[in-house]
N, CA, C and O atoms as a CHARMM CRD file, in Angstrom:
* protein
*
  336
    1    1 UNK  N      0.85500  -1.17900   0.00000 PROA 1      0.00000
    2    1 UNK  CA     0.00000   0.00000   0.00000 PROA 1      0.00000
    3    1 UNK  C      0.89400   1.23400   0.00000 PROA 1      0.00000
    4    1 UNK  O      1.67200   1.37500   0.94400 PROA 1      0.00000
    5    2 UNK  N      0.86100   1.95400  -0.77500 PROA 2      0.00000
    6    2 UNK  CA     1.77100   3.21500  -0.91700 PROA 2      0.00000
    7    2 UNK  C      1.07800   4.53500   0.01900 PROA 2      0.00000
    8    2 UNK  O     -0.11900   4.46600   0.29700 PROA 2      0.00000
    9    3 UNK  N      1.57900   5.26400   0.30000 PROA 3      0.00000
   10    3 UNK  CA     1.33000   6.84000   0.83500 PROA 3      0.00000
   11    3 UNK  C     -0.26200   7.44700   0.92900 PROA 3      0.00000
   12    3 UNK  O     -0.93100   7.93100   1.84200 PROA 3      0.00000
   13    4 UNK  N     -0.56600   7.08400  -0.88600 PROA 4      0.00000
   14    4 UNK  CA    -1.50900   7.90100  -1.63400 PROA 4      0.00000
   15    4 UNK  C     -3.18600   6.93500  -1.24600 PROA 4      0.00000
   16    4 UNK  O     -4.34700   7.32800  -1.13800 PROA 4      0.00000
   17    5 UNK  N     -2.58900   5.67400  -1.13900 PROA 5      0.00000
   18    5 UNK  CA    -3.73700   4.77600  -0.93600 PROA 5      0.00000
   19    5 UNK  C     -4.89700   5.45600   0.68900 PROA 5      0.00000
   20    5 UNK  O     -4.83100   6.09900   1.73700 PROA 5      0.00000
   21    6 UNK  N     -5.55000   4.91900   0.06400 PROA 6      0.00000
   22    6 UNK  CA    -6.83800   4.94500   1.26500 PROA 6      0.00000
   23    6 UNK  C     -6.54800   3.72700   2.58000 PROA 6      0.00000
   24    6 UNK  O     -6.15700   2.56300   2.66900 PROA 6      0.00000
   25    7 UNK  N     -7.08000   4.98600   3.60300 PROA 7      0.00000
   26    7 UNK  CA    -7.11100   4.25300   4.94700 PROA 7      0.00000
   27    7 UNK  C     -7.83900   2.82500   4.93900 PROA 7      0.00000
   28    7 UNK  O     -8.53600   2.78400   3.92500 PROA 7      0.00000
   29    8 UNK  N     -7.92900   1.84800   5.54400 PROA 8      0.00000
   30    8 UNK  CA    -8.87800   0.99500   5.94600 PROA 8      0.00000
   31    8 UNK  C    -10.07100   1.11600   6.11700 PROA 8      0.00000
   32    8 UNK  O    -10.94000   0.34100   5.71700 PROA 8      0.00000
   33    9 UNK  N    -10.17000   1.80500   6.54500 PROA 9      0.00000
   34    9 UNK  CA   -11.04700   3.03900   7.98100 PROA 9      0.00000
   35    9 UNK  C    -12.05400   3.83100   6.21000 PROA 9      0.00000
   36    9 UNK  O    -13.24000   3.78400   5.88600 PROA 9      0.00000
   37   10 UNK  N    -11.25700   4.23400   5.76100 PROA 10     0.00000
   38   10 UNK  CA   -11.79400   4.88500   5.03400 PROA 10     0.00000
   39   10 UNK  C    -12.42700   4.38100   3.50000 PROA 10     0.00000
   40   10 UNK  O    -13.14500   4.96400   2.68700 PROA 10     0.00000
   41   11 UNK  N    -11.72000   2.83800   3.51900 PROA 11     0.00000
   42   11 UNK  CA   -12.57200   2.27800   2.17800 PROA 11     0.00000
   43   11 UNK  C    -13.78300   1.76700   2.97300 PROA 11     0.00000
   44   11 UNK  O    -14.85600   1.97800   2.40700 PROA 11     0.00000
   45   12 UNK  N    -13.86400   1.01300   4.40400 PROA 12     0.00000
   46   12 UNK  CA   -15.02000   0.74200   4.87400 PROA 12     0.00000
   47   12 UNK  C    -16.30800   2.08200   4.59700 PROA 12     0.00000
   48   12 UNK  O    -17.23500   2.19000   3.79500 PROA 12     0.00000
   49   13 UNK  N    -16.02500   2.54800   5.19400 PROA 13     0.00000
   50   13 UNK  CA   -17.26500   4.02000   5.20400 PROA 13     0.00000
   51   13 UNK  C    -17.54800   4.03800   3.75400 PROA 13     0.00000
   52   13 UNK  O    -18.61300   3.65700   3.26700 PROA 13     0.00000
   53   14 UNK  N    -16.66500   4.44400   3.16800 PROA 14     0.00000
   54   14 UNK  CA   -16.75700   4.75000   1.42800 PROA 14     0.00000
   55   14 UNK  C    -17.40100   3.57300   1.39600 PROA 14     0.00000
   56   14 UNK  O    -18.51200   3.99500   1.07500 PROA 14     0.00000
   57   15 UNK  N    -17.50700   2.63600   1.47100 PROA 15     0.00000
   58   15 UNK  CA   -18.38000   0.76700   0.69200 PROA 15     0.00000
   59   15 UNK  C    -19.51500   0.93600   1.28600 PROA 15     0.00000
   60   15 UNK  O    -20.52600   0.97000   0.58600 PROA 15     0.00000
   61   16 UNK  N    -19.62700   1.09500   2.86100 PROA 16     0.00000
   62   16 UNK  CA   -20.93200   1.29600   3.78900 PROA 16     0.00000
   63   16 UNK  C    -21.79500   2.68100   2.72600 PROA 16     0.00000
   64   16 UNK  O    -22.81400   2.46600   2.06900 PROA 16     0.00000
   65   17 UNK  N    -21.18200   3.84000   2.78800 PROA 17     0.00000
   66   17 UNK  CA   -21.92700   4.76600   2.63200 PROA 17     0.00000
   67   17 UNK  C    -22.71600   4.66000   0.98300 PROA 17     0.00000
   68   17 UNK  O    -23.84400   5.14100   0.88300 PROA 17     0.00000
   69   18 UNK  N    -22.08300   4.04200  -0.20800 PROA 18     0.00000
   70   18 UNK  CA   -21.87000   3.71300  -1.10100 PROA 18     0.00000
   71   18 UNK  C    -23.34700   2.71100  -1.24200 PROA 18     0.00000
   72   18 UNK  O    -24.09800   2.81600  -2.21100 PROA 18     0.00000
   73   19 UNK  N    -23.55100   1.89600  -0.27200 PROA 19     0.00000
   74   19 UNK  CA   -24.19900   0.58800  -0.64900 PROA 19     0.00000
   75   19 UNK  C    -26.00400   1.25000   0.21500 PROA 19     0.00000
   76   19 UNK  O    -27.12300   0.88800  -0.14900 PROA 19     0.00000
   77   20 UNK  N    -25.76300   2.00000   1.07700 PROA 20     0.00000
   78   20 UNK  CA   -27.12800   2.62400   2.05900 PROA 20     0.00000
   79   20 UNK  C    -27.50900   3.22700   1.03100 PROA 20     0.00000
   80   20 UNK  O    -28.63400   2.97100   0.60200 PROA 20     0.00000
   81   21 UNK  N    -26.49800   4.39900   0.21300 PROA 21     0.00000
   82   21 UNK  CA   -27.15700   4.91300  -0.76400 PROA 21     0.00000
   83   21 UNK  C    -28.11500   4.65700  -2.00100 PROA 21     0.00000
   84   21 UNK  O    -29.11900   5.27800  -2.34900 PROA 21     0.00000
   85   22 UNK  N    -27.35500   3.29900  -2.68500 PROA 22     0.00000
   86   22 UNK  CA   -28.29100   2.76200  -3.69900 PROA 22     0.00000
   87   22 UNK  C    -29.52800   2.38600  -2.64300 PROA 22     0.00000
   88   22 UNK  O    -30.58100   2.91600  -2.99600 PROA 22     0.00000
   89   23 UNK  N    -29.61700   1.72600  -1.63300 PROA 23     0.00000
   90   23 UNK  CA   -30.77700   1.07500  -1.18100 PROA 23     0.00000
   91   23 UNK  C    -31.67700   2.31500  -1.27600 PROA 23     0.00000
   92   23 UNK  O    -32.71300   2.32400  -1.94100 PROA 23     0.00000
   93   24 UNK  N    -31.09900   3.64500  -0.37900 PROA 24     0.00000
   94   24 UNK  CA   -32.18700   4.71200  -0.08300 PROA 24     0.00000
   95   24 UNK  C    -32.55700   5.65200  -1.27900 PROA 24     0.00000
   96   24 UNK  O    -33.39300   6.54400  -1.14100 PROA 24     0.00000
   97   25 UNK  N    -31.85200   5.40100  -2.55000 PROA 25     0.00000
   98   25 UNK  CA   -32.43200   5.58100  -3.83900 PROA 25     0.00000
   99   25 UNK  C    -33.30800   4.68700  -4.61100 PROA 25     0.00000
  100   25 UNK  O    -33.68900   4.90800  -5.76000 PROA 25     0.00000
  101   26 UNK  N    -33.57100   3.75800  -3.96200 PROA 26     0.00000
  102   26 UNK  CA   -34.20800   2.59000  -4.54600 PROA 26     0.00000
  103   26 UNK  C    -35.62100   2.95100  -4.13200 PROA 26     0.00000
  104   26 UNK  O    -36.54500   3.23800  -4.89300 PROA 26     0.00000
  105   27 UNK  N    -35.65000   2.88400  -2.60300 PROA 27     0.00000
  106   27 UNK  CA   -36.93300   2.89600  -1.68300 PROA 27     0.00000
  107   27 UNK  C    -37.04900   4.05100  -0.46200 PROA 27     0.00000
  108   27 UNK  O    -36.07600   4.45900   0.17400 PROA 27     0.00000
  109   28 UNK  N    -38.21700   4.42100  -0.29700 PROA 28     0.00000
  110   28 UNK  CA   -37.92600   5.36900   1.22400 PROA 28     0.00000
  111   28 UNK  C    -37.58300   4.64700   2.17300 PROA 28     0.00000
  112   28 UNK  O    -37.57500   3.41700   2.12900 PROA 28     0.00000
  113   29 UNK  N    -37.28700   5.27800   3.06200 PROA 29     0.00000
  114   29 UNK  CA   -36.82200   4.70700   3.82800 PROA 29     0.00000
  115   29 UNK  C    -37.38200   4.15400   4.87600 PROA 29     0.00000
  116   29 UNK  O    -36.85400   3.37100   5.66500 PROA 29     0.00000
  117   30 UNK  N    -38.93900   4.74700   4.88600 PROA 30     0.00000
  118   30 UNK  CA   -39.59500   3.93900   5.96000 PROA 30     0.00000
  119   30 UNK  C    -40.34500   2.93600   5.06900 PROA 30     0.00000
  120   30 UNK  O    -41.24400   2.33100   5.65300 PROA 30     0.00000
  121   31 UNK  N    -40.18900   2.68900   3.99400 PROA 31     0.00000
  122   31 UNK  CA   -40.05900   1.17300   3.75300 PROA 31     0.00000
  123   31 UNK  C    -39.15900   0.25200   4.17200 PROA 31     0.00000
  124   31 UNK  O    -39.61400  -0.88700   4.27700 PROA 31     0.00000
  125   32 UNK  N    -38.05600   0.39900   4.43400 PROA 32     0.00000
  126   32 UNK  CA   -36.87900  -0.37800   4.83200 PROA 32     0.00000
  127   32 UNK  C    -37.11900  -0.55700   6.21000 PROA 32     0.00000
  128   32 UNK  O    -37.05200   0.35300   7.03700 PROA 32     0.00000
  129   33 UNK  N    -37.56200  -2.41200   6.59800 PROA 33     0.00000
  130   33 UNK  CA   -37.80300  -2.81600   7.97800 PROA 33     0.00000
  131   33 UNK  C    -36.23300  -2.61600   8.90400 PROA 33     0.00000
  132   33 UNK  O    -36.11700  -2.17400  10.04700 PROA 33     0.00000
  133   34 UNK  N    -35.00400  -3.16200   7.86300 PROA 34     0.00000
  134   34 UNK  CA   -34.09600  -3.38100   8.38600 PROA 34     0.00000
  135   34 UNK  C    -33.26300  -3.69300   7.51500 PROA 34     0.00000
  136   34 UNK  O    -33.37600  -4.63700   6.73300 PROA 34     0.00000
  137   35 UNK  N    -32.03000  -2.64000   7.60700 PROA 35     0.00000
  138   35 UNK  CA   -31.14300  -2.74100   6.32800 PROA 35     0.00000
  139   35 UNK  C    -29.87300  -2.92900   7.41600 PROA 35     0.00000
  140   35 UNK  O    -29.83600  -2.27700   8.46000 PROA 35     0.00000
  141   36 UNK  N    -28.29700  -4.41400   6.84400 PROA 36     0.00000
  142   36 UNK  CA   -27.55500  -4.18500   7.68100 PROA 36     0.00000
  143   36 UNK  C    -26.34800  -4.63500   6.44300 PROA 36     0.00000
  144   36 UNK  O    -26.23800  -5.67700   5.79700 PROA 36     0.00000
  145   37 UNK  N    -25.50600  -3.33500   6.43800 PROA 37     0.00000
  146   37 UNK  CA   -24.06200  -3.47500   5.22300 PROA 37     0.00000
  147   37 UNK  C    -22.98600  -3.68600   6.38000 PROA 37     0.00000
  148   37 UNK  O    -22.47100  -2.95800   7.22900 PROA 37     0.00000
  149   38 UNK  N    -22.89700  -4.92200   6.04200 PROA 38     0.00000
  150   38 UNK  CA   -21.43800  -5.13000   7.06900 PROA 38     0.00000
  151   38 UNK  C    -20.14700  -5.25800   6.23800 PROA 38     0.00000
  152   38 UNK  O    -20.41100  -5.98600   5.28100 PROA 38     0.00000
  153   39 UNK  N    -18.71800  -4.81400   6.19500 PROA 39     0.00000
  154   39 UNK  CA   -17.81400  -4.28600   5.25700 PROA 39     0.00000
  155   39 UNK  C    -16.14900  -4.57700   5.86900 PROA 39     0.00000
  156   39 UNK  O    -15.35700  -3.88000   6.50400 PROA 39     0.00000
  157   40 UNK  N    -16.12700  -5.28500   5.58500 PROA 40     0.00000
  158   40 UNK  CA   -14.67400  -5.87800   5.99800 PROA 40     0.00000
  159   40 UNK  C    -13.54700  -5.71500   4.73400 PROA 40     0.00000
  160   40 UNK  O    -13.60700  -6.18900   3.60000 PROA 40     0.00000
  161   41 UNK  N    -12.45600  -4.83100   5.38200 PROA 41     0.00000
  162   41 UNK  CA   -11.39200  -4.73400   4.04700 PROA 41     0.00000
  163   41 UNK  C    -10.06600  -4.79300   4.75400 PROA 41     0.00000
  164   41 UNK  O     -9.65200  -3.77300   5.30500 PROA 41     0.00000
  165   42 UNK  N     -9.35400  -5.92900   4.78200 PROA 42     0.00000
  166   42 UNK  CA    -8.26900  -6.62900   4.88400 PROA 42     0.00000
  167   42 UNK  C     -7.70100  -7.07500   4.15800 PROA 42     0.00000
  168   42 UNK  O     -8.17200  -7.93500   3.41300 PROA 42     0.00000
  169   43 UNK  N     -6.52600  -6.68200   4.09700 PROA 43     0.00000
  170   43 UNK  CA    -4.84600  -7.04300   3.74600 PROA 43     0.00000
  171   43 UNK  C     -5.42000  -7.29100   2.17700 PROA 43     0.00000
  172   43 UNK  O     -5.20300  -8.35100   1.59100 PROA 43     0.00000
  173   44 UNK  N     -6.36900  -5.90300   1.41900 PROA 44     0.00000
  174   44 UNK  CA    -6.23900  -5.95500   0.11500 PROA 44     0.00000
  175   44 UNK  C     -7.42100  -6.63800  -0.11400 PROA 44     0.00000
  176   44 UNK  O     -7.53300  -6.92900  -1.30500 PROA 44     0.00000
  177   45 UNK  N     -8.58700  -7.10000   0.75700 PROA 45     0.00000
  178   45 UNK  CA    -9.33100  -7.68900  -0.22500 PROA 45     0.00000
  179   45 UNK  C    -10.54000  -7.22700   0.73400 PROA 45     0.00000
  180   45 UNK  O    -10.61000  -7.08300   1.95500 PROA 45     0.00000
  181   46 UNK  N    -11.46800  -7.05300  -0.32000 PROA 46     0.00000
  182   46 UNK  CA   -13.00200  -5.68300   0.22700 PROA 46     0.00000
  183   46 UNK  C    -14.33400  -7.07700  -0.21700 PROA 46     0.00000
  184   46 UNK  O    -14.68500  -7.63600  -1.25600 PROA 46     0.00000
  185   47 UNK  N    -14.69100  -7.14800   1.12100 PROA 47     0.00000
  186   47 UNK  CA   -15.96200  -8.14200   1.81900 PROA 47     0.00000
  187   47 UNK  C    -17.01600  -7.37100   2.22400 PROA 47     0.00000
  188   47 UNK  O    -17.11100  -6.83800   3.33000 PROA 47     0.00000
  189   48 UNK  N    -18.08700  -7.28700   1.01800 PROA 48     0.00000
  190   48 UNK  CA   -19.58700  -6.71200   1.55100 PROA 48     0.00000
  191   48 UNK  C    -20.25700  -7.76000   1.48900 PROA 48     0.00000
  192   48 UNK  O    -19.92700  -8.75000   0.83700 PROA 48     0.00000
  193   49 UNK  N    -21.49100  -7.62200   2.31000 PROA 49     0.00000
  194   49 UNK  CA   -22.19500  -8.11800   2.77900 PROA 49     0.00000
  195   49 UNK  C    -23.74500  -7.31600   3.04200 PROA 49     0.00000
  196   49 UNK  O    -23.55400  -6.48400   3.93000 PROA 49     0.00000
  197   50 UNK  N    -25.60800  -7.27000   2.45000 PROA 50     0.00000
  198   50 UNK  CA   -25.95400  -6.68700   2.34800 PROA 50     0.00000
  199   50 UNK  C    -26.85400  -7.49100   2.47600 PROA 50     0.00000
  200   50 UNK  O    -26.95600  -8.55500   1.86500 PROA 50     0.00000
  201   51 UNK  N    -27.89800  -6.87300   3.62200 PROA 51     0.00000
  202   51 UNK  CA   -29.29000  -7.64000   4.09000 PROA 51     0.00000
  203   51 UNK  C    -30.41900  -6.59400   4.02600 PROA 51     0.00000
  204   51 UNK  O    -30.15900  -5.43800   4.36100 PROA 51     0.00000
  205   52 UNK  N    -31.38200  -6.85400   3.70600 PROA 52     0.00000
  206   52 UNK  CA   -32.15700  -5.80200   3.35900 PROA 52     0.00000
  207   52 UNK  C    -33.68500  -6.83500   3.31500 PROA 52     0.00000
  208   52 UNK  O    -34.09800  -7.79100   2.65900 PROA 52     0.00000
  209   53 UNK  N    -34.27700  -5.77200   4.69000 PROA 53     0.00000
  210   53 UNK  CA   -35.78200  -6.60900   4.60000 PROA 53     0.00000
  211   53 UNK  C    -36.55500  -5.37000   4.43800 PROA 53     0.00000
  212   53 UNK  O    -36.45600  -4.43500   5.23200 PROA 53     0.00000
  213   54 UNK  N    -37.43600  -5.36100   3.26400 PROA 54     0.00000
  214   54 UNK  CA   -38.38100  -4.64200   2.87400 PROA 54     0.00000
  215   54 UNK  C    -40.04100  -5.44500   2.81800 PROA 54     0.00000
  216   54 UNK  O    -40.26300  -6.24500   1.90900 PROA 54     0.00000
  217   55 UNK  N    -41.08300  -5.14600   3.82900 PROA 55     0.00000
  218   55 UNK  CA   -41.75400  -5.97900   3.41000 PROA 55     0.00000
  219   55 UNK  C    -43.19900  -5.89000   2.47500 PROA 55     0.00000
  220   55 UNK  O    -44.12200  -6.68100   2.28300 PROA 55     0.00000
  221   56 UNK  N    -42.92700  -4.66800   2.05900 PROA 56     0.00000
  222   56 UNK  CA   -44.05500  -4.49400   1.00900 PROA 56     0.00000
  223   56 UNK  C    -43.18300  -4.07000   0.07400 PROA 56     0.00000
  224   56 UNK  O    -42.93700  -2.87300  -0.07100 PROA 56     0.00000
  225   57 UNK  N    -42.68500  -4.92400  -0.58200 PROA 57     0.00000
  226   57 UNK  CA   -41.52500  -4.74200  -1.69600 PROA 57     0.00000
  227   57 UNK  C    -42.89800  -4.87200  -3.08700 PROA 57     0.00000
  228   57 UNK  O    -42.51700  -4.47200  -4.18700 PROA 57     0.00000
  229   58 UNK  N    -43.75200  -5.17600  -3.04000 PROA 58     0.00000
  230   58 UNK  CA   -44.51100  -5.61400  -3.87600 PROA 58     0.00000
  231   58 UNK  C    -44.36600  -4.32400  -4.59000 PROA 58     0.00000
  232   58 UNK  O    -43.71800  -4.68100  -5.57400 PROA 58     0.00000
  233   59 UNK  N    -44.50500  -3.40800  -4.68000 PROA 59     0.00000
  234   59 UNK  CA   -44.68700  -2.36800  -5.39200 PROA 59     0.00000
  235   59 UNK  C    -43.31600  -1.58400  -6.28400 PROA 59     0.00000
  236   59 UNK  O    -43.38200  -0.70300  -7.14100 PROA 59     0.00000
  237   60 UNK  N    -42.14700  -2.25200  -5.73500 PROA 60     0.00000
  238   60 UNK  CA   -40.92800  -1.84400  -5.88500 PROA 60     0.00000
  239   60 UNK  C    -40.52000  -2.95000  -6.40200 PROA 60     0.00000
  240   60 UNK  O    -41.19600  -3.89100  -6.81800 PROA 60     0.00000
  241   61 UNK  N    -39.14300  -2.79300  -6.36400 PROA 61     0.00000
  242   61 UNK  CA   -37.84500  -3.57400  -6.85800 PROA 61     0.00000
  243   61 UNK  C    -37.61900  -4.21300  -5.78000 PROA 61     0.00000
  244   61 UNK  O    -37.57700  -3.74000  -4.64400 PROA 61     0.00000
  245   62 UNK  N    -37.33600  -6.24200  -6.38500 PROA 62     0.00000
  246   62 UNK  CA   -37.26500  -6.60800  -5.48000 PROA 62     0.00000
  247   62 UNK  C    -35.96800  -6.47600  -4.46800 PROA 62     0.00000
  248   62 UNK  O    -34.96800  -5.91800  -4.92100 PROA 62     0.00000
  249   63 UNK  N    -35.95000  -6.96300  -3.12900 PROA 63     0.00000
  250   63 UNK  CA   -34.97200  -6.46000  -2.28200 PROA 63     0.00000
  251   63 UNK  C    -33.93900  -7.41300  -2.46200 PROA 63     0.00000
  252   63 UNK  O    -32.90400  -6.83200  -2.13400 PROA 63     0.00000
  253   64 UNK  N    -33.63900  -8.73400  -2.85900 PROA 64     0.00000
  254   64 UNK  CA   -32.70900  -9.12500  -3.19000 PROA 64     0.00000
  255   64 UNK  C    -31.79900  -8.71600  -4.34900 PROA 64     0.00000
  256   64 UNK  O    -30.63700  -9.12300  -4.34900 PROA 64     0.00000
  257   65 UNK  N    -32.21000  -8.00900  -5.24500 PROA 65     0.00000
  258   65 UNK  CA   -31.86000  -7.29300  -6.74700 PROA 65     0.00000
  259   65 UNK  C    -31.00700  -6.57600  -5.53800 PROA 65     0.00000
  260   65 UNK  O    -29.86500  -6.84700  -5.16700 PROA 65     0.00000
  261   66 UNK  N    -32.08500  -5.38600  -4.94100 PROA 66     0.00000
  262   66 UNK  CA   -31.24600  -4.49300  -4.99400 PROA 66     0.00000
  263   66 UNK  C    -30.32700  -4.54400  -3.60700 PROA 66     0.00000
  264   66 UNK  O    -29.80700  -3.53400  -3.13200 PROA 66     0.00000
  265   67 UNK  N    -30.23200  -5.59900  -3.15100 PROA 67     0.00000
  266   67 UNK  CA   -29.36000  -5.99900  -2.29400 PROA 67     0.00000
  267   67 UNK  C    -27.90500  -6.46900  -2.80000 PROA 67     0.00000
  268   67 UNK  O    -26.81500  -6.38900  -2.23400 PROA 67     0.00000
  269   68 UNK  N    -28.19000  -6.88800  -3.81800 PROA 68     0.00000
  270   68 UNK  CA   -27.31200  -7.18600  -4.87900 PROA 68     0.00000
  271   68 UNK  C    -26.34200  -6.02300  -5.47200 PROA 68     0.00000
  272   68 UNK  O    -25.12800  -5.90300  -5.31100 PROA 68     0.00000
  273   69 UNK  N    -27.16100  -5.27500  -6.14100 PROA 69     0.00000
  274   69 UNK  CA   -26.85700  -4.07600  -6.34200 PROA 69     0.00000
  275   69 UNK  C    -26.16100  -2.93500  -5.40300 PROA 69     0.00000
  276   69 UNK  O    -25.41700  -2.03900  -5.80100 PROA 69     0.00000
  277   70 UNK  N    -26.49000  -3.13000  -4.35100 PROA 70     0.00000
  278   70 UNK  CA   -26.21100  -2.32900  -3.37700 PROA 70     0.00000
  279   70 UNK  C    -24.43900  -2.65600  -3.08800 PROA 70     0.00000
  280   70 UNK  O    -23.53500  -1.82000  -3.06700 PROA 70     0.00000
  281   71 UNK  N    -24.34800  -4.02900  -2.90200 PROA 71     0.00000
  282   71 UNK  CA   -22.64300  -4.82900  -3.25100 PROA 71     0.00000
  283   71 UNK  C    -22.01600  -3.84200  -4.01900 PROA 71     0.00000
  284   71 UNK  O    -21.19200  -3.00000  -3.66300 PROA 71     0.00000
  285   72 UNK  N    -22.51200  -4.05200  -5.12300 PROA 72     0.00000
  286   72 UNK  CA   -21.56300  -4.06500  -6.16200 PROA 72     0.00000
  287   72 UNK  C    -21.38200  -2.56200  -6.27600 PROA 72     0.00000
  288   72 UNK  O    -20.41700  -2.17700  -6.93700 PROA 72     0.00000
  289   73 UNK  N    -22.19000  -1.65300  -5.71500 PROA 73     0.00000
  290   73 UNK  CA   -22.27800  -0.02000  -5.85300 PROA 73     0.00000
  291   73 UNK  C    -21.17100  -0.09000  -4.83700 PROA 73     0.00000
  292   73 UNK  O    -20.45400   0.88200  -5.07800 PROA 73     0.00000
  293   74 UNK  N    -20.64400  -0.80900  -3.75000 PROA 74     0.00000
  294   74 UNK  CA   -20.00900  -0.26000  -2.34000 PROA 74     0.00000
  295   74 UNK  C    -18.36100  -0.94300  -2.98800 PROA 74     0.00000
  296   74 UNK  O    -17.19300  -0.63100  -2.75800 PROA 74     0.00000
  297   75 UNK  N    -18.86100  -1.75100  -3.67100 PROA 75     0.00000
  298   75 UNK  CA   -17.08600  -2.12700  -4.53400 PROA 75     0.00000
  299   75 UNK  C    -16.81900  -0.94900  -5.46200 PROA 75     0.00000
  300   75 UNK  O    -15.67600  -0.50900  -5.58500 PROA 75     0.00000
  301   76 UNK  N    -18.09300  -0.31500  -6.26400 PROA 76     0.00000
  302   76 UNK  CA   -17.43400   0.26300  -7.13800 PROA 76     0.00000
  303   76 UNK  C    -16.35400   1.81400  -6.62500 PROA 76     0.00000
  304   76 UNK  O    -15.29300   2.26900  -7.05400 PROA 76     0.00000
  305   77 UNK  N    -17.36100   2.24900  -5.46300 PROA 77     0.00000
  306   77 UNK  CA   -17.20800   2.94500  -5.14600 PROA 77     0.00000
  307   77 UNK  C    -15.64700   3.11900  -4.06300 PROA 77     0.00000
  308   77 UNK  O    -14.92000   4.09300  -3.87000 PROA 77     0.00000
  309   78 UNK  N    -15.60000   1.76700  -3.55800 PROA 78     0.00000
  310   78 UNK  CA   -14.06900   1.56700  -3.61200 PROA 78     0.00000
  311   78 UNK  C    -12.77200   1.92900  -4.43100 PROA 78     0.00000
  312   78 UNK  O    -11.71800   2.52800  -4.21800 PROA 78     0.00000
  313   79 UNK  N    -13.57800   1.04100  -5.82600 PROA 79     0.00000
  314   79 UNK  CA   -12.36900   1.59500  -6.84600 PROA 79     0.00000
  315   79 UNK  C    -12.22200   2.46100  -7.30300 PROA 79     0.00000
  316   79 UNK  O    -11.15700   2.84300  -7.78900 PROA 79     0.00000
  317   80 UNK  N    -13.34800   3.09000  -7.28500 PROA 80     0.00000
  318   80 UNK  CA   -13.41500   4.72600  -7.73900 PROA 80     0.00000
  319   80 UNK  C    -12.16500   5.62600  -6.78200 PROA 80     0.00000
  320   80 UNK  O    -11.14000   6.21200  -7.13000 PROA 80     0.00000
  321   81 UNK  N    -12.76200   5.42300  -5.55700 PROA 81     0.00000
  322   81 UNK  CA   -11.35400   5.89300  -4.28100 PROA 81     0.00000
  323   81 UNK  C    -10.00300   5.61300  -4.77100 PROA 81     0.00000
  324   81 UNK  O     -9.17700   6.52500  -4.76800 PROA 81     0.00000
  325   82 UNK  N     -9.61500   4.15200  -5.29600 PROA 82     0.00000
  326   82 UNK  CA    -8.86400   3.79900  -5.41500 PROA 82     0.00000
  327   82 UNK  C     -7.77700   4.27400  -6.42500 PROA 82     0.00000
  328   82 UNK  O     -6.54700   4.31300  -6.38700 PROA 82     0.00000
  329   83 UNK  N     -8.75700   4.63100  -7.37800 PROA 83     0.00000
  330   83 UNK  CA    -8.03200   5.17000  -8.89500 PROA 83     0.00000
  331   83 UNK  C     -7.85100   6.98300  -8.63100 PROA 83     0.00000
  332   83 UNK  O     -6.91800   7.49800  -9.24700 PROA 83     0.00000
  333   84 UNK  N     -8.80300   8.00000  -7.65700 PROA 84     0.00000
  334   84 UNK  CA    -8.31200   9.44500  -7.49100 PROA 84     0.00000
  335   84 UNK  C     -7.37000   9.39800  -6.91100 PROA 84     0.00000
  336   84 UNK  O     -6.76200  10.43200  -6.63500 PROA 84     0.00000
């Protein structure tokens, strides 16, 4: 890890903040019973994890999609960090 690289500390938040966001663009938020992004980034390698219970999803997108989605927004947003 060189100088310029990002804290630990700071790709977590960036992945956390990254992954709440797609969810709370998806749905309001008092639709969301219980949303939990847990974010582990060690020795080079970035572990999300994204639970999301919505229970009148009927009208929306389902919550596994965008649980899904929500991942892959908190990686991108990693590499995005990674490459400024």
């Amino acid at each position: 890890m060189s100088e310029a690289d990002p804290s630990d500390e700071e790709v977590v938040r960036v992945a956390a903040e990254a992954a709440e966001g797609l969810v709370f663009s998806r749905y309001k938020q008092s639709a969301v019973r219980d949303l939990d992004v847990t974010v582990t980034f060690e020795e080079g390698v970035l572990e999300v994890d994204v639970y999301l219970n919505v229970p009148d999803a009927a009208d929306g997108p389902e919550p596994e999609g965008v649980a899904d989605d929500a991942a892959l927004a908190a990686r991108e947003a990693v590499d995005d960090l990674f490459e400024a």
